[in-house]
N, C-alpha and C positions, 0 to 999 in steps of 0.2 A: 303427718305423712303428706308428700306432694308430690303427688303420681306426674307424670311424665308420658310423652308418647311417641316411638317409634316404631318408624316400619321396617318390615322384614319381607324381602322380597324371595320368590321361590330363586333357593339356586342351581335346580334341575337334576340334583343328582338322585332323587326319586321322586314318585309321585303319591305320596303317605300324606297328603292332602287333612285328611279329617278319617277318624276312626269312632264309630258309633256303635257298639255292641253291647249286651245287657248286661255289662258289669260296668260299664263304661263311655267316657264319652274324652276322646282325645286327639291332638291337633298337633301336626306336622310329625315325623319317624326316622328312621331309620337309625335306631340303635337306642333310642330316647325321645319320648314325647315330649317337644317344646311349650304343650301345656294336655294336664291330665287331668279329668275329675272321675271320680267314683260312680257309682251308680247313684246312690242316694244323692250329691253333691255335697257330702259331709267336707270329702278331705279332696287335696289336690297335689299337683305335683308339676315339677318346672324342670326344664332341662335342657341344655342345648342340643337341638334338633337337625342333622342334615337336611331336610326338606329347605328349611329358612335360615339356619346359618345363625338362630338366635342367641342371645343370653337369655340364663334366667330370668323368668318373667315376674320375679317375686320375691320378696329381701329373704327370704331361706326356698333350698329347694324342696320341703314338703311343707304342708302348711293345711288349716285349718277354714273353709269356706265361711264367710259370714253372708254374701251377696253374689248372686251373681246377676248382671244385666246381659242381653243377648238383644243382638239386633238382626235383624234382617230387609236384605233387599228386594222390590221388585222393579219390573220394566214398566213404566205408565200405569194409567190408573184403572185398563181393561182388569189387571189380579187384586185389583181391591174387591170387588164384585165377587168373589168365588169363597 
């Protein structure tokens, strides 16, 4: 496998941004989440998303979690401290 990377910019036709609810945790909408995990993160799921205009983010669209990595941003280093 040799992952690949592109971006997908918002294309404004909603704003289904990120969906975080206790069954679930899912990114981009409007008719399909351009990517979906479960609650546990067992399973997942890929779709093309009005929010981003994606392809499937994943060689099948449902599929089985091995990893997940998660990043996050801050502004400078005053929210390292907190």
């Amino acid at each position: 496998m040799h992952p690949s990377f592109r971006r997908y910019d918002w294309t404004r036709r909603n704003d289904h941004f990120v969906l975080a609810a206790p069954d679930c945790l899912a990114f981009g909408g409007g008719g399909h989440f351009g990517l979906y995990f479960d609650a546990s993160f067992e399973y997942g799921s890929s779709q093309e998303s009005a929010t981003f205009a994606n392809e499937c983010l994943s060689s099948t669209p449902q599929f089985k979690i091995i990893k997940v990595e998660i990043w996050g941003f801050s502004e400078g280093r005053a929210n390292l401290d907190r």
